[in-house]
LUMMARFI-645162 format. One record per residue (C-alpha): x, y, z; residue in one letter. Coordinates in Angstrom, 1 decimal. Layout:
BEGIN
{east = X | north = Y | up = Z | type = A}
...
***
This chain:
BEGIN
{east = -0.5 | north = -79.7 | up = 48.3 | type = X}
{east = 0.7 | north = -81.1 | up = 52.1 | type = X}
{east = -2.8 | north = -81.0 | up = 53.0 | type = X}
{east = -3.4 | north = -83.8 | up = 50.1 | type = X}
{east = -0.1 | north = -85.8 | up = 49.7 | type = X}
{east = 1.3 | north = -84.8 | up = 53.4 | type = X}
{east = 5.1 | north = -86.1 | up = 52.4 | type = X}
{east = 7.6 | north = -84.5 | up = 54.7 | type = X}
{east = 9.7 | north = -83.2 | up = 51.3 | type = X}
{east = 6.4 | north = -81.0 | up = 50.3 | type = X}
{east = 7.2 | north = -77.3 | up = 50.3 | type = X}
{east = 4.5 | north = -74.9 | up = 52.0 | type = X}
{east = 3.6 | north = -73.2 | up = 50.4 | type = X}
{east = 4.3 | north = -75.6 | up = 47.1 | type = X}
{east = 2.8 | north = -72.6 | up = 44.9 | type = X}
{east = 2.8 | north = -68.9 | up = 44.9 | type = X}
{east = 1.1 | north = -66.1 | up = 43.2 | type = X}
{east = 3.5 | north = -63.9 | up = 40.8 | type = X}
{east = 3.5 | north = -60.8 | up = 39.5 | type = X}
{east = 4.8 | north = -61.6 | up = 35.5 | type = X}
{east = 4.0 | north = -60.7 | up = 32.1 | type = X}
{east = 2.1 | north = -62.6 | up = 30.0 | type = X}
{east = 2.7 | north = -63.7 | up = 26.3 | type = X}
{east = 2.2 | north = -60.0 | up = 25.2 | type = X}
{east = 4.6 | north = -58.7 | up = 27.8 | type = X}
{east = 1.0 | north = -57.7 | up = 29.5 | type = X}
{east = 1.3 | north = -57.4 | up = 33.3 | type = X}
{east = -0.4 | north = -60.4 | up = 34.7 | type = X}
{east = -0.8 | north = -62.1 | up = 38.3 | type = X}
{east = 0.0 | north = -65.8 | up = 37.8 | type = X}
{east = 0.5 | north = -69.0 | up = 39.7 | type = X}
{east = 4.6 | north = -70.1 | up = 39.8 | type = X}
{east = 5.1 | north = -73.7 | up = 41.9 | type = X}
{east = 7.7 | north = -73.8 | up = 44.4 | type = X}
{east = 11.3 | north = -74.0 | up = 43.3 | type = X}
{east = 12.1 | north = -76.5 | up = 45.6 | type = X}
{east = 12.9 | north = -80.4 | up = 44.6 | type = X}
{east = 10.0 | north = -82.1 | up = 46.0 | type = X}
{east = 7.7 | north = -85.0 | up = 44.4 | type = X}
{east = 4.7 | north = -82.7 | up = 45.2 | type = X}
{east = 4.2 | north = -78.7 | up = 44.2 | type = X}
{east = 1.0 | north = -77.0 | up = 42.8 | type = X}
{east = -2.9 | north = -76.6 | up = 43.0 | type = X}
{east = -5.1 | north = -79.1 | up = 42.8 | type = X}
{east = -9.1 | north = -78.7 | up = 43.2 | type = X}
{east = -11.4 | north = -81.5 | up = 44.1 | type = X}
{east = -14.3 | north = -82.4 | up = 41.5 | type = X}
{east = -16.6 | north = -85.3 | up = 41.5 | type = X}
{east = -15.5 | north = -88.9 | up = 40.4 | type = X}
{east = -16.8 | north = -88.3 | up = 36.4 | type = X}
{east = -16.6 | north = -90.2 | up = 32.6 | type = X}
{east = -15.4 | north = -86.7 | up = 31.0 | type = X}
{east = -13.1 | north = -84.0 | up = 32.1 | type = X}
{east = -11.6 | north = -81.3 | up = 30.1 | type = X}
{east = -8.9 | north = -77.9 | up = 31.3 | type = X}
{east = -6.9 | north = -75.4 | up = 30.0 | type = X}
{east = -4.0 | north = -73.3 | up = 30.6 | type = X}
{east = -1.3 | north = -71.2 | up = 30.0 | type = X}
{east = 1.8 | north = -72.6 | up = 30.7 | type = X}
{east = 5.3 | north = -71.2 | up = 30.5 | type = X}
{east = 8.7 | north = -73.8 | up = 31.6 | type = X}
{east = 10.5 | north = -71.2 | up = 33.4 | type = X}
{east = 13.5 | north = -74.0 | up = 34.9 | type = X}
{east = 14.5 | north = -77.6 | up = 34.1 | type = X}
{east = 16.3 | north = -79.5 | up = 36.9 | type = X}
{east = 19.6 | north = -80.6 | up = 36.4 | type = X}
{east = 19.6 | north = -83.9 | up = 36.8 | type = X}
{east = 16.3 | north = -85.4 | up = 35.8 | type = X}
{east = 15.4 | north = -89.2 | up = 37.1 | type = X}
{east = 13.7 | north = -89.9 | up = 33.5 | type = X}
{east = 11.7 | north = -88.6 | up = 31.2 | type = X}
{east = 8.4 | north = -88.9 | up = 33.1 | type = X}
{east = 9.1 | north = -88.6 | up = 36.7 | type = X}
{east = 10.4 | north = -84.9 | up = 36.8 | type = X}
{east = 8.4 | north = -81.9 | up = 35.0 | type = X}
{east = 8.2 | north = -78.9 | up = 35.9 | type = X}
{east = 4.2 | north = -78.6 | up = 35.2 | type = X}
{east = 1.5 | north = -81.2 | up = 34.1 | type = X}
{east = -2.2 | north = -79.8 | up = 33.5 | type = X}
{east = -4.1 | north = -83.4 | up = 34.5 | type = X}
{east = -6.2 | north = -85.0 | up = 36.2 | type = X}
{east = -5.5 | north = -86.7 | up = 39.4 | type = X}
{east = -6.6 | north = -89.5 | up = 42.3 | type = X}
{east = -5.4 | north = -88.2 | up = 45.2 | type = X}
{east = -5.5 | north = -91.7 | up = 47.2 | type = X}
{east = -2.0 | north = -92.1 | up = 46.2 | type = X}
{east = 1.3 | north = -90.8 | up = 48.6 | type = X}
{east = 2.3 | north = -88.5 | up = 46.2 | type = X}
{east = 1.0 | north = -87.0 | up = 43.0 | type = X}
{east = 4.4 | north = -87.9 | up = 40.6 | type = X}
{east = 3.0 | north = -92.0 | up = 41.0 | type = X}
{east = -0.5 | north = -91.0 | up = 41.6 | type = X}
{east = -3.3 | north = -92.3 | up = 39.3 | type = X}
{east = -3.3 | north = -89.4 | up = 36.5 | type = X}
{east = -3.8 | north = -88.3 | up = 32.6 | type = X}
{east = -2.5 | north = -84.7 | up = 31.4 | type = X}
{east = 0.1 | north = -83.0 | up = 29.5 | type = X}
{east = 3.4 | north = -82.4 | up = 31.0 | type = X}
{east = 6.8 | north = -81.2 | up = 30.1 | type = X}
{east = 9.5 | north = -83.6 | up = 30.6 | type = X}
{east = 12.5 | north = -82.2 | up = 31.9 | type = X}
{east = 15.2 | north = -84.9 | up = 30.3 | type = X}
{east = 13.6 | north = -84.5 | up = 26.8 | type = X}
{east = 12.4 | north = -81.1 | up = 27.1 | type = X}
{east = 9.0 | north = -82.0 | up = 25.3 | type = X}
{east = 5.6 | north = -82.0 | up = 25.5 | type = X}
{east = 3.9 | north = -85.4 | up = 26.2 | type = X}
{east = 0.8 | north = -87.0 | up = 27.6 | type = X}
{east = 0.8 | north = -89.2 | up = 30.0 | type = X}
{east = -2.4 | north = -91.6 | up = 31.3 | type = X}
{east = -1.8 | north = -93.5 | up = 34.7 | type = X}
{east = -4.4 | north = -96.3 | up = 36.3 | type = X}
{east = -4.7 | north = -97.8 | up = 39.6 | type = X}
{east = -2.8 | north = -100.6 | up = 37.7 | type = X}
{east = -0.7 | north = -99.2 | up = 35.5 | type = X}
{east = 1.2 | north = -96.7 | up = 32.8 | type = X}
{east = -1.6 | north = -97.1 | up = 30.3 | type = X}
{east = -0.5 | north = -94.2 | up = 27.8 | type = X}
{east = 3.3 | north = -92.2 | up = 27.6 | type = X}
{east = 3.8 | north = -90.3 | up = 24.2 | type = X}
{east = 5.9 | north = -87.6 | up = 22.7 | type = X}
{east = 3.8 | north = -84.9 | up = 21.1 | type = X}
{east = 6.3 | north = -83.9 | up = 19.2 | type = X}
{east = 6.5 | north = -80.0 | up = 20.8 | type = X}
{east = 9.4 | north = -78.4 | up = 22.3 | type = X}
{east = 8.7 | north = -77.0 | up = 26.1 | type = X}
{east = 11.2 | north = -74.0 | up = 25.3 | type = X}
{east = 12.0 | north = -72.4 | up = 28.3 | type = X}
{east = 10.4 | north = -68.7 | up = 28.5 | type = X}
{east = 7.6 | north = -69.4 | up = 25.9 | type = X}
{east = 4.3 | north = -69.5 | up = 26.9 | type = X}
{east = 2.1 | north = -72.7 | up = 25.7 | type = X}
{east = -2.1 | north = -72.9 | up = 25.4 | type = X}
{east = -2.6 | north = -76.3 | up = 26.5 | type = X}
{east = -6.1 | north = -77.6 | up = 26.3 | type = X}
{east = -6.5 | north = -81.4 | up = 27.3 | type = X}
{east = -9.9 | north = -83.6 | up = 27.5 | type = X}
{east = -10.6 | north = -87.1 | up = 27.5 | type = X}
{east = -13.6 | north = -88.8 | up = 27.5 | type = X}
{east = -14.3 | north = -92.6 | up = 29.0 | type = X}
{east = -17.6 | north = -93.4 | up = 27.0 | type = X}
{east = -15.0 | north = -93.6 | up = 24.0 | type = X}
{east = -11.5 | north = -93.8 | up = 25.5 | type = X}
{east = -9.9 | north = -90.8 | up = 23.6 | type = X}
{east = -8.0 | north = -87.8 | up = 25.0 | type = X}
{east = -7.8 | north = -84.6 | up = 23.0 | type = X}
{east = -4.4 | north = -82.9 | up = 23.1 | type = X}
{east = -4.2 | north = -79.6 | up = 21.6 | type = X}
{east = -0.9 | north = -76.6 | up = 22.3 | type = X}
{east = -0.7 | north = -73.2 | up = 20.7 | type = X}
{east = 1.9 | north = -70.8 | up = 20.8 | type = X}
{east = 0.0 | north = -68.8 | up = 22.9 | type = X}
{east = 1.9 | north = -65.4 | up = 21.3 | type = X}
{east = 1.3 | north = -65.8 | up = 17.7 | type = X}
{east = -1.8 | north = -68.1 | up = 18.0 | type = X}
{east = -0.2 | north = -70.9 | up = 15.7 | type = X}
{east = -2.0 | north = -74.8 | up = 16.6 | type = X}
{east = 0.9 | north = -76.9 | up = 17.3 | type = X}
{east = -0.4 | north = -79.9 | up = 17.8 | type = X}
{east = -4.5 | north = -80.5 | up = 18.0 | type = X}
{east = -4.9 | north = -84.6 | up = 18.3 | type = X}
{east = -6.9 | north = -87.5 | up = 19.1 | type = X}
{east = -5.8 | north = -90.5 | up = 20.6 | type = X}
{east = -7.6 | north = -94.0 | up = 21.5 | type = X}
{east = -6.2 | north = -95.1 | up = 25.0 | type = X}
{east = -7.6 | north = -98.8 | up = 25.4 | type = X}
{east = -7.9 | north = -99.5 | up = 29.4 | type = X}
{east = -9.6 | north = -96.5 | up = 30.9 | type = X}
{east = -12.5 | north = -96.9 | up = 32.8 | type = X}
{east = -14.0 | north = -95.5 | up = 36.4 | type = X}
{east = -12.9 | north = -98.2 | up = 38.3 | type = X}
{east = -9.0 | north = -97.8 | up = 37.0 | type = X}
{east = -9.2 | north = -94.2 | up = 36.9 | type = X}
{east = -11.3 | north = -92.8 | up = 39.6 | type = X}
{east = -9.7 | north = -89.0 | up = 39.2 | type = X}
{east = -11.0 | north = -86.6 | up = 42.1 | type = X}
{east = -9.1 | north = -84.0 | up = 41.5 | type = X}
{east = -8.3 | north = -81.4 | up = 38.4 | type = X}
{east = -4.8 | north = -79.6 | up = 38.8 | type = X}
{east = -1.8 | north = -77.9 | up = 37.9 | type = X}
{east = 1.4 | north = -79.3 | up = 39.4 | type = X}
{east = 4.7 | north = -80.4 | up = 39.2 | type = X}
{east = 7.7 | north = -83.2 | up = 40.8 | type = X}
{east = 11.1 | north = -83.5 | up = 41.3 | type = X}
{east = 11.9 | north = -86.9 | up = 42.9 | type = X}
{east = 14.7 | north = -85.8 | up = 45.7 | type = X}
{east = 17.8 | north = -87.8 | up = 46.1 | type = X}
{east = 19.0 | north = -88.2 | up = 42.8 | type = X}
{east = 21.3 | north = -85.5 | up = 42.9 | type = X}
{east = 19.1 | north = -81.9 | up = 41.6 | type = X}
{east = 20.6 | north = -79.2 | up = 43.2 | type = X}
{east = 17.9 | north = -76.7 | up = 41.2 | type = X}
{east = 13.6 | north = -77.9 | up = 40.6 | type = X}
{east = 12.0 | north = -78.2 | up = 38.1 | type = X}
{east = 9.5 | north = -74.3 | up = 38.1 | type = X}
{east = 6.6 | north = -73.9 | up = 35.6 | type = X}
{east = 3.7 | north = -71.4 | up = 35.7 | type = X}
{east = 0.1 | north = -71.2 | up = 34.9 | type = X}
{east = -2.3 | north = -68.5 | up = 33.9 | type = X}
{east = -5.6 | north = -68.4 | up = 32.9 | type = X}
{east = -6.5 | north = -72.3 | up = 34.2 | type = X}
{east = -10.0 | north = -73.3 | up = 33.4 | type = X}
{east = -11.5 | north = -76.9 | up = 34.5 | type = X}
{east = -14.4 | north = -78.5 | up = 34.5 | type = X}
{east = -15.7 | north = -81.6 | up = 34.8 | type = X}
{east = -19.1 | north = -83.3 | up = 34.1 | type = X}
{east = -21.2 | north = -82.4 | up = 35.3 | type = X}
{east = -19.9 | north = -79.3 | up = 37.4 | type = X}
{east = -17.2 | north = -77.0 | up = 36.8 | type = X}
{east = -14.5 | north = -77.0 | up = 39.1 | type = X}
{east = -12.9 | north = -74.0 | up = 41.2 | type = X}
{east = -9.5 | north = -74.4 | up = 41.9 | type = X}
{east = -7.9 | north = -73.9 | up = 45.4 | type = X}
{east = -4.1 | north = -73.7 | up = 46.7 | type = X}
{east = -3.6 | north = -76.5 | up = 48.9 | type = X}
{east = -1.7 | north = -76.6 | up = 51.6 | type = X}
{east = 0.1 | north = -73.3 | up = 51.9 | type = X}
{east = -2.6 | north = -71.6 | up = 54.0 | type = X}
{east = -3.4 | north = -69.4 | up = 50.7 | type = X}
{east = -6.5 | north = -70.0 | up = 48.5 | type = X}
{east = -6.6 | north = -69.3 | up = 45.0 | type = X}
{east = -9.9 | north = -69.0 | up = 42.8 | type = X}
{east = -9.9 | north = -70.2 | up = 39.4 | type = X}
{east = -10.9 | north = -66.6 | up = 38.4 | type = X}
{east = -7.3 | north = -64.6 | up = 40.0 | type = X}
{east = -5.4 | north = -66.7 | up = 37.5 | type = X}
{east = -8.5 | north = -65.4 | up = 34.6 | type = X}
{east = -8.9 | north = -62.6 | up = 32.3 | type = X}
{east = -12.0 | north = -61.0 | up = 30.4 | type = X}
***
């Protein structure tokens, strides 16, 4: 992540890969991002400019901070897309899922060059522990995103929606990059980050599909570790 958004506060590595259990209580090797308060922490993989994108994940909230800026600033994990022209990827150009840390929800959240275009409640607790299916697409031909979480344990469709987000186009989006990642704005008083973890992340845009890589932290982490049959 320094190597993209090289802010002094950016851990290194920002990510690591764990040895956990999955939503089965199966071993599994996973991806955990730093627990360090920091505005940048996670993977992100570089994919052509591109009118449709789509990625999915498994995602488990294992720590809220303690004293969250606001509702959209500080998560401990967003599945998105990003444009990495930006200093650092919390105020970066972006559309994804993430988990809030003040509300301790699910949202979406769509970001242009010019502004917050999109910021919604879906309605889904992030508990703490539970491992979430998150699969999130959009498409600018029509200007809908597709939102959909399961309980990744018992298979049960939380939420599976569409949305019409007037605004979005290449120029104001311009996303380069696919990811999993997380921020904790510093000097507002967290003693403890945000910490979320991802397994089985798939991405892909159109029209290639999109390898991810752990930036930053001298490590390197294919789309397939983080995979199973």
């Amino acid at each position: 992540m320094q190597a993209v958004f090289p802010d002094p506060h950016t851990p290194v590595p920002s990510a690591t890969v764990v040895s956990t259990t999955d939503a089965f209580g199966h071993a599994t090797q996973a991806l955990t991002l730093a627990n360090s308060p920091s505005p940048n922490r996670g993977i992100l993989a570089p994919v052509p400019v591109s009118g449709f994108y789509t990625m999915s994940g498994d995602i488990r909230v294992d720590q809220y901070s303690d004293h969250p800026l606001n509702y959209a600033s500080d998560f401990p994990m967003e599945m998105g897309f990003v444009n990495t022209t930006s200093p650092n990827v919390c105020c970066a150009p972006s559309a994804g899922i993430y988990a809030s840390s003040q509300l301790g929800t699910w949202r979406v959240f769509v970001n242009t060059r010019a502004d917050v275009i999109a910021d919604f409640d879906l309605g889904v607790p992030a508990t703490l522990g539970t491992w979430y299916t998150l699969q999130f697409s959009f498409s600018l031909a029509t200007s809908t995103i597709h939102s959909v979480i399961i309980d990744t344990a018992t298979g049960t469709v939380l939420v599976d929606q569409f949305d019409f987000v007037p605004g979005m186009d290449l120029a104001a989006t311009g996303y380069n990059a696919i990811g999993y990642f997380g921020s904790d704005p510093i000097g507002f008083g967290d003693t403890i980050g945000d910490v979320g973890t991802v397994d089985n992340a798939r991405g892909t845009t159109t029209p290639e599909p999109a390898t991810f890589l752990l930036i930053g932290s001298g490590l390197s982490l294919l789309a397939a570790r983080l995979r199973k049959p």
